[in-house]
PASEBA-1860 file (N, C-alpha, C; in nm, 3 decimals):
! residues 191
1> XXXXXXXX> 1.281/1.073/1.237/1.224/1.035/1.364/1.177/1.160/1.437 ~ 1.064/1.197/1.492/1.043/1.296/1.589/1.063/1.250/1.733 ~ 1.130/1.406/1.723/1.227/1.432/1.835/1.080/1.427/1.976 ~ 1.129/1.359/2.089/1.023/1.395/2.194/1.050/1.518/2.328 ~ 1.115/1.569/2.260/1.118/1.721/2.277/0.991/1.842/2.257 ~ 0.948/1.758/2.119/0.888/1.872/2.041/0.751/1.857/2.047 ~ 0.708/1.671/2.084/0.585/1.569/2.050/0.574/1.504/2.193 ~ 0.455/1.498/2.153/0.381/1.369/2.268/0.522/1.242/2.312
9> XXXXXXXX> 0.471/1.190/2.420/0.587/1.099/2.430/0.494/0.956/2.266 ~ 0.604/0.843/2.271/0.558/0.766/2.153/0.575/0.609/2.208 ~ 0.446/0.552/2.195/0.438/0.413/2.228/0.574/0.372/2.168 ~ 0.675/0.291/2.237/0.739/0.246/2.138/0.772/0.079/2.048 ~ 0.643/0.051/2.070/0.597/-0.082/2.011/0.551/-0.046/1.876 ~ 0.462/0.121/1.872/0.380/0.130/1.754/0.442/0.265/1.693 ~ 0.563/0.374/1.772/0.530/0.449/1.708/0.443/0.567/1.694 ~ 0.342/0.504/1.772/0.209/0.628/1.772/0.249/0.722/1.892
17> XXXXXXXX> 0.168/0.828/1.927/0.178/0.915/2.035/0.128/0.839/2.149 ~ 0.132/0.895/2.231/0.041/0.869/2.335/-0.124/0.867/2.304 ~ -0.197/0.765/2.351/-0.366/0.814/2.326/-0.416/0.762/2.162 ~ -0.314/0.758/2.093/-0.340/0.659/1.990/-0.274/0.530/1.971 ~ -0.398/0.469/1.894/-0.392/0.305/1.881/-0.436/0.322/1.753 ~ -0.375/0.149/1.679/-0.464/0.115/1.566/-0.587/0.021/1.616 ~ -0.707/0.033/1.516/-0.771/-0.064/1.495/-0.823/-0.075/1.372 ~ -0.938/-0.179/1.348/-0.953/-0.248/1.259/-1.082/-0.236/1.184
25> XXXXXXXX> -1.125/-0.166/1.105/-1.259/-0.202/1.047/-1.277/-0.295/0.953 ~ -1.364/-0.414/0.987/-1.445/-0.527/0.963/-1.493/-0.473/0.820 ~ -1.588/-0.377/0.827/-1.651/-0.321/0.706/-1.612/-0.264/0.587 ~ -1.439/-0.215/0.604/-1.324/-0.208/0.507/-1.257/-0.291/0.451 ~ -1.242/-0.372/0.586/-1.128/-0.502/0.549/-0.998/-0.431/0.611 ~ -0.960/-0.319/0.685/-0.849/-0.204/0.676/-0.838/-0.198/0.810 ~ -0.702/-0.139/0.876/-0.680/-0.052/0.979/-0.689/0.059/0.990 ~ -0.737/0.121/1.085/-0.738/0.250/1.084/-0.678/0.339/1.210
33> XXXXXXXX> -0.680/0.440/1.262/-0.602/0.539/1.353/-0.712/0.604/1.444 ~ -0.725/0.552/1.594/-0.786/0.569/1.647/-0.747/0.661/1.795 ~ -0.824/0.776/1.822/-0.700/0.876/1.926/-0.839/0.891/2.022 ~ -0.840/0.824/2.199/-0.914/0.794/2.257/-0.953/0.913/2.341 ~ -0.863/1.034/2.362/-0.920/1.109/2.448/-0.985/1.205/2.358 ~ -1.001/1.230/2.243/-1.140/1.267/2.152/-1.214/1.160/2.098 ~ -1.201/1.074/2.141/-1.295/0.933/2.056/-1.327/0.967/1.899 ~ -1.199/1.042/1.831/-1.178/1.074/1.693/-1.108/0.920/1.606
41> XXXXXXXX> -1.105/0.914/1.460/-1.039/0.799/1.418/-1.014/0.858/1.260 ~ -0.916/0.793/1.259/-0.903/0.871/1.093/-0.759/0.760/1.021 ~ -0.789/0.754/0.884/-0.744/0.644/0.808/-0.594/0.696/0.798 ~ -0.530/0.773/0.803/-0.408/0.821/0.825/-0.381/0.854/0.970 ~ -0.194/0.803/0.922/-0.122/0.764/1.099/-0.130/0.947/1.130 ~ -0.123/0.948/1.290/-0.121/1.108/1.331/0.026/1.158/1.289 ~ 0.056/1.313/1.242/0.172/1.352/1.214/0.254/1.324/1.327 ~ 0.234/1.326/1.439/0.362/1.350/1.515/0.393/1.139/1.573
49> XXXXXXXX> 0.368/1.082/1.481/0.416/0.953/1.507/0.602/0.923/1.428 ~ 0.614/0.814/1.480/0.714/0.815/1.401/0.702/0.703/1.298 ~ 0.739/0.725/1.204/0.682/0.658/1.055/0.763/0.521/1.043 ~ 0.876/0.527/1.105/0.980/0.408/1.095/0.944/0.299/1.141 ~ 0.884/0.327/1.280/0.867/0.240/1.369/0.710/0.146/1.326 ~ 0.641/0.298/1.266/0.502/0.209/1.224/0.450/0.138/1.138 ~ 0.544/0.155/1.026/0.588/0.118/0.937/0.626/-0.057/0.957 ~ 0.716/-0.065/1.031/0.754/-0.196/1.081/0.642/-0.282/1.146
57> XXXXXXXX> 0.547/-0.198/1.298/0.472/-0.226/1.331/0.323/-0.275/1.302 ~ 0.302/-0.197/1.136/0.150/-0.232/1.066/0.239/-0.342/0.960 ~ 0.321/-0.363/0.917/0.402/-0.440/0.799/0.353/-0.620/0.904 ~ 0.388/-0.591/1.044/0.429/-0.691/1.121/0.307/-0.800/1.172 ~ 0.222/-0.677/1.200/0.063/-0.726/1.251/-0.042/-0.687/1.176 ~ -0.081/-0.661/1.063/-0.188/-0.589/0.960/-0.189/-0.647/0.812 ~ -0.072/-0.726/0.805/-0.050/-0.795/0.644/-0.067/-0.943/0.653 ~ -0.163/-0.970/0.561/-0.212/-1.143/0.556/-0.083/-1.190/0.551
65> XXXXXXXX> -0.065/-1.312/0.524/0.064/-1.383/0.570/0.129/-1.398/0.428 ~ 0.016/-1.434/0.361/0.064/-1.488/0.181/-0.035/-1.412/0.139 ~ -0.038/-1.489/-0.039/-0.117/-1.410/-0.124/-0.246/-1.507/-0.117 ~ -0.346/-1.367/-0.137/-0.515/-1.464/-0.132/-0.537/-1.535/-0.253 ~ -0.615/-1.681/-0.169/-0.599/-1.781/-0.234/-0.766/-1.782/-0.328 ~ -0.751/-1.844/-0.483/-0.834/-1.826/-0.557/-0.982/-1.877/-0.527 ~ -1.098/-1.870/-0.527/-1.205/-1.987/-0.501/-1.226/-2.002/-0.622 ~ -1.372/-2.085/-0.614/-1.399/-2.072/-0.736/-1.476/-1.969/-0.812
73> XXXXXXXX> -1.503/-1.905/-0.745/-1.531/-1.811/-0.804/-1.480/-1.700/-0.923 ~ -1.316/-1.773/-0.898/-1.253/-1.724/-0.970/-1.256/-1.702/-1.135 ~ -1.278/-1.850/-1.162/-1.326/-1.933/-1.292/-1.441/-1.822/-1.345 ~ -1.541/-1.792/-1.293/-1.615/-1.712/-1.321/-1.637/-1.596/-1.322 ~ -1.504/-1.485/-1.250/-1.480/-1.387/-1.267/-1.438/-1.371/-1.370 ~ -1.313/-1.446/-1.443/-1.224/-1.483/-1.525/-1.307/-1.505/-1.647 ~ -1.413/-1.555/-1.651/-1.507/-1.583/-1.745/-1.566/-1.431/-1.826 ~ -1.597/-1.298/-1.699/-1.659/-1.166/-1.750/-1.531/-1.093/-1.754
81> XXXXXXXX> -1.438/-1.146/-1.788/-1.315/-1.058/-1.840/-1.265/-0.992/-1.745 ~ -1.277/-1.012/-1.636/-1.223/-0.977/-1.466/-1.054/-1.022/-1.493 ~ -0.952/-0.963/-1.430/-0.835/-0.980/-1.417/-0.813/-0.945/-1.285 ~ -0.737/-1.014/-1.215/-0.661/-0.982/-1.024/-0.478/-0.939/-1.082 ~ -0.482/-0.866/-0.968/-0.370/-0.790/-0.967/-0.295/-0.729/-0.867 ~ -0.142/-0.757/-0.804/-0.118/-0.680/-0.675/-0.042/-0.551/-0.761 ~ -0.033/-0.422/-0.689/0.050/-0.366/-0.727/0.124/-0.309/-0.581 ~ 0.263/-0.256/-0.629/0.327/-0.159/-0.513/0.300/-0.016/-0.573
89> XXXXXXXX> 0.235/0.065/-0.476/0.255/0.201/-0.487/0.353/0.281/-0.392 ~ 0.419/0.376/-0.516/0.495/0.491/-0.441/0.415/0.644/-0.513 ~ 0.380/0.726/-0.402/0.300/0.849/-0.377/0.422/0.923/-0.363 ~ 0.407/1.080/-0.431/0.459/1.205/-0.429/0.438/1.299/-0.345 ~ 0.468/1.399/-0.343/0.385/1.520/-0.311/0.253/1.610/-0.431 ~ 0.265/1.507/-0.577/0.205/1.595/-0.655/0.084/1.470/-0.677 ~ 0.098/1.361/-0.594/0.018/1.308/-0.607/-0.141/1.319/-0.595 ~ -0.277/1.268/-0.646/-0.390/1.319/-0.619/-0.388/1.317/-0.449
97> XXXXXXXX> -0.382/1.198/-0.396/-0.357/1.188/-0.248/-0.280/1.214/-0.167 ~ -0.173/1.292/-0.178/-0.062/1.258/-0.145/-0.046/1.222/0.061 ~ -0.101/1.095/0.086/-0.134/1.051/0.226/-0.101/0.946/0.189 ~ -0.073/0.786/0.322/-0.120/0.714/0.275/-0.089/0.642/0.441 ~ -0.122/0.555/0.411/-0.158/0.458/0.554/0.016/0.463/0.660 ~ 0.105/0.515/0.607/0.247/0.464/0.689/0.290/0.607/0.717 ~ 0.206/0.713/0.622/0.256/0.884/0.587/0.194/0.963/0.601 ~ 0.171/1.076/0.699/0.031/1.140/0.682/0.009/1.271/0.609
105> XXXXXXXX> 0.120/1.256/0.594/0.217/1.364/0.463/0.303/1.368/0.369 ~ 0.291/1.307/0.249/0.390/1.264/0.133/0.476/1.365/0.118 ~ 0.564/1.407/0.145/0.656/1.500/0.067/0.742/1.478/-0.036 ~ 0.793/1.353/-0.037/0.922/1.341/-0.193/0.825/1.379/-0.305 ~ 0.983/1.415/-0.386/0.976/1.471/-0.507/0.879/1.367/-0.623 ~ 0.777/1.342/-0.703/0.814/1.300/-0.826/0.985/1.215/-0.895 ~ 1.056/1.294/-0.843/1.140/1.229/-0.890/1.216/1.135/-0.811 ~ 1.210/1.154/-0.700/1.243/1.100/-0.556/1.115/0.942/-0.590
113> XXXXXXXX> 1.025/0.900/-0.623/0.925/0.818/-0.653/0.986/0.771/-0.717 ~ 0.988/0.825/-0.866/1.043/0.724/-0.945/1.168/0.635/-0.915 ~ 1.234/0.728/-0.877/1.409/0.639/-0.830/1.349/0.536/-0.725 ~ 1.288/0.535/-0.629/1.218/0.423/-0.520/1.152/0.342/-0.647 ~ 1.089/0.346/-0.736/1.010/0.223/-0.764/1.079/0.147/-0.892 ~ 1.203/0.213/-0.922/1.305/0.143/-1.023/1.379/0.109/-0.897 ~ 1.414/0.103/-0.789/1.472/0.011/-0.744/1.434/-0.097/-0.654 ~ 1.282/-0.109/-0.644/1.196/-0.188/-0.581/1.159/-0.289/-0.733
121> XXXXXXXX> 1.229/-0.241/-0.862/1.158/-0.314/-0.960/1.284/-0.373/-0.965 ~ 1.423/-0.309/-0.962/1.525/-0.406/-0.971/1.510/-0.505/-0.858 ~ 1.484/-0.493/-0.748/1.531/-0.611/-0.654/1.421/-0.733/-0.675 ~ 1.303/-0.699/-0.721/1.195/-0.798/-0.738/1.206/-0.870/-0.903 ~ 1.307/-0.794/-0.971/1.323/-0.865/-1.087/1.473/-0.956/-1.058 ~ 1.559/-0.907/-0.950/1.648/-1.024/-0.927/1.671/-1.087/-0.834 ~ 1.508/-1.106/-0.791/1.481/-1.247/-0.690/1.512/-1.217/-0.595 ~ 1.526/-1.085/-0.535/1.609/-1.023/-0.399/1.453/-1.072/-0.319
129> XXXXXXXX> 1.330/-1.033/-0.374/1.209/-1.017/-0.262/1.056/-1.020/-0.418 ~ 0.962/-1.041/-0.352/0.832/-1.050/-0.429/0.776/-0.928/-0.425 ~ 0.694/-0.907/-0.540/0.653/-0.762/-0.487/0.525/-0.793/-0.388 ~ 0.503/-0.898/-0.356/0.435/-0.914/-0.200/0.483/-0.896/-0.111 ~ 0.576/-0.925/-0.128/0.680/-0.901/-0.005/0.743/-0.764/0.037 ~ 0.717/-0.720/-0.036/0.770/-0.561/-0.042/0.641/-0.460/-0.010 ~ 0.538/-0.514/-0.076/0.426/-0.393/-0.076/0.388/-0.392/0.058 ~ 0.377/-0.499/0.118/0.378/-0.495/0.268/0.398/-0.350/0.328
137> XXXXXXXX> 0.544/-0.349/0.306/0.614/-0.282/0.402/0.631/-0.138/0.285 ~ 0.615/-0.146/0.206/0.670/0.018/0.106/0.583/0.085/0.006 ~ 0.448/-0.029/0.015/0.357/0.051/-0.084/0.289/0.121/-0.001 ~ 0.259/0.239/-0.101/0.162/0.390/0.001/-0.017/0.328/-0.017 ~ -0.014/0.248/-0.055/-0.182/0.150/-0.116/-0.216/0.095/0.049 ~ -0.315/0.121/0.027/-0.370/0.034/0.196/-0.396/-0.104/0.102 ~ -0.380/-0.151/0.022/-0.438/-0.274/-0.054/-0.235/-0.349/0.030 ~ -0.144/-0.259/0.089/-0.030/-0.303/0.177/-0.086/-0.435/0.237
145> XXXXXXXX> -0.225/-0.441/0.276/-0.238/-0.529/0.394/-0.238/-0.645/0.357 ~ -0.261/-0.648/0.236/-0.329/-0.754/0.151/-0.192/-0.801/0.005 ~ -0.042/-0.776/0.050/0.068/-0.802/-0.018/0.032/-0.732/-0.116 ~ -0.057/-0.602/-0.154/-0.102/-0.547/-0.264/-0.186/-0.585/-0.327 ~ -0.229/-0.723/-0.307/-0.331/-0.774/-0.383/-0.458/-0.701/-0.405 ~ -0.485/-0.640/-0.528/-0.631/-0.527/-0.581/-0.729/-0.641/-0.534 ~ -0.725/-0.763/-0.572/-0.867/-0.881/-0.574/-0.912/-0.866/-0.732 ~ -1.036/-0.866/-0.810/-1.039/-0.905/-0.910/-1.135/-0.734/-0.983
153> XXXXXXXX> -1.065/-0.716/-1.075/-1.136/-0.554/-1.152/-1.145/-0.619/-1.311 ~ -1.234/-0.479/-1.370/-1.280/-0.541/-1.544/-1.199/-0.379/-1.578 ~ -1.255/-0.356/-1.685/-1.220/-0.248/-1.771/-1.277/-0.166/-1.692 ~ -1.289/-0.023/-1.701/-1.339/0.150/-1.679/-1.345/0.109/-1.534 ~ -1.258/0.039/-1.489/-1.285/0.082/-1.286/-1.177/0.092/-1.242 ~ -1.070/0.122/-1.285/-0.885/0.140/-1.304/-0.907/0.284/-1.365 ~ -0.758/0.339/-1.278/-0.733/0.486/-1.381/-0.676/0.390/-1.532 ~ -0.714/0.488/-1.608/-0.664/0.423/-1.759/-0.522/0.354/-1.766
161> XXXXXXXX> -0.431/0.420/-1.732/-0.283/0.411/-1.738/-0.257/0.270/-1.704 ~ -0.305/0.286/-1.536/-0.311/0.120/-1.463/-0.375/-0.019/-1.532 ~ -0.476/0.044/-1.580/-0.605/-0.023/-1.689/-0.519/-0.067/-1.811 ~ -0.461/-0.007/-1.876/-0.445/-0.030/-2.007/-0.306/-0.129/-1.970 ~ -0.171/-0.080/-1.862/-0.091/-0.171/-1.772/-0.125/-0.303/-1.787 ~ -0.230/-0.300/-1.674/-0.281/-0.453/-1.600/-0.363/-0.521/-1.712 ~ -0.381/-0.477/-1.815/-0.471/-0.592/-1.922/-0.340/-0.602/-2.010 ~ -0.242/-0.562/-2.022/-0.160/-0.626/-2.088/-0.066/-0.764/-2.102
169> XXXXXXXX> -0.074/-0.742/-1.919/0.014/-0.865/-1.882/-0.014/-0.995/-1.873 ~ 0.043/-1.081/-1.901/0.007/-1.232/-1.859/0.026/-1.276/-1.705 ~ -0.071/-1.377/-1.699/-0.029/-1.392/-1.564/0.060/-1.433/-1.453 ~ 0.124/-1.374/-1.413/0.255/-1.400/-1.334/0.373/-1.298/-1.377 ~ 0.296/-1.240/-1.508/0.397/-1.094/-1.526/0.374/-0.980/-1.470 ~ 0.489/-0.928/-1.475/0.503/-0.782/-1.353/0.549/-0.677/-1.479 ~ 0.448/-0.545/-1.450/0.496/-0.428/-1.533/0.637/-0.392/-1.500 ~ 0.645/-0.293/-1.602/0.776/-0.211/-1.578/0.701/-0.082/-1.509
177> XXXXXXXX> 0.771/0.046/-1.451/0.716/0.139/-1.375/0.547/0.196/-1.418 ~ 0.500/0.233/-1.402/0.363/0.285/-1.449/0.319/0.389/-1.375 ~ 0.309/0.534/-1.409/0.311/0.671/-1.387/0.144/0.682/-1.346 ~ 0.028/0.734/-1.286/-0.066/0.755/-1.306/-0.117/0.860/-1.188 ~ -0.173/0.945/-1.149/-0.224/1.071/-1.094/-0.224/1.011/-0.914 ~ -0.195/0.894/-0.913/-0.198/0.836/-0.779/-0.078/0.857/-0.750 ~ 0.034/0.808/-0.833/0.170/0.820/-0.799/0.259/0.657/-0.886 ~ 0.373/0.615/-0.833/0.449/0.522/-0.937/0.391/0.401/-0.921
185> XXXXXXX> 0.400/0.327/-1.018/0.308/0.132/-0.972/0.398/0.051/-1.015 ~ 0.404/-0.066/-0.932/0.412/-0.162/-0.997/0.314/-0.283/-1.015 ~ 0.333/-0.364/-1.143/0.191/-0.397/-1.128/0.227/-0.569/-1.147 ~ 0.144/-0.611/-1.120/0.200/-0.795/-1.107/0.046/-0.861/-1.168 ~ 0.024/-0.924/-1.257/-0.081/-0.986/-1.294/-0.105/-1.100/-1.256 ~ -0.243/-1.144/-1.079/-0.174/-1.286/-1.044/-0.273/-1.378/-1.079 ~ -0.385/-1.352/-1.177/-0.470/-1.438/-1.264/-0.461/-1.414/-1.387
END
């Protein structure tokens, strides 16, 4: 938690400093971090927020309710070898990004990751929670908003690792951990 000693005072509904708010771009589909006395905005929360609170706060008001529902369009995605997929991500410090919508600075270890996403894989393999239900609130993926849900991808538009993962599974199966330059996955196949 930052101390307000050191920081801005902190909304304490959101977490944020003073002078920042979230909002919403339409043209993303995403929230974003908006700080009014520079009319600046940027896709990561400001460092001196507190992560706990916002965490709770974007989990609470920023995540669809359930998982998105199929049209028909689906049938015909499904047809050009398209597969949908939610995953949970956990980010490192050695990650390509290491940012992500709840963090504006990844620091755990690699190994500190892995131990988080073997035990986000135990509780979703014994019915404790969905990994919708979880990515909400613990994946470093802004796809968070959306219970993780990717929406529908083919071959060569996935890092390989994830790629070669997510075409394995049947649908309604969930990988075991999956390592890739982003950071740890889990991956759920929901077509």
């Amino acid at each position: 938690m930052v101390s307000s000693t050191s920081s801005p005072s902190l909304n304490p509904a959101t977490g944020l400093p003073t002078g920042w708010v979230v909002k919403y771009s339409t043209s993303k589909v995403l929230p974003y971090y908006y700080y009014s006395p520079t009319n600046t905005s940027q896709w990561e929360p400001p460092r001196d927020c507190d992560h706990e609170i916002l965490k709770h706060f974007m989990a609470a008001n920023y995540s669809l309710p359930g998982p998105l529902t199929t049209d028909e369009k689906g049938d015909e995605l499904r047809r050009e070898g398209r597969i949908r997929c939610a995953h949970l991500l956990v980010k490192h410090r050695m990650s390509r990004r290491a940012s992500s919508w709840k963090e504006a600075e990844i620091t755990r270890l690699p190994s500190e990751a892995n131990n988080m996403i073997l035990q986000f894989e135990r509780r979703i393999r014994a019915g404790e929670m969905s990994l919708g239900d979880l990515a909400v609130s613990e994946s470093d993926c802004s796809s968070a908003r959306r219970r993780g849900d990717l929406g529908w991808f083919g071959r060569n538009e996935m890092q390989r690792e994830f790629e070669d993962a997510a075409f394995s599974l049947e649908p309604g199966e969930m990988s075991h951990p999956i390592e890739t330059v982003s950071g740890m996955h889990l991956i759920e196949r929901l077509e």
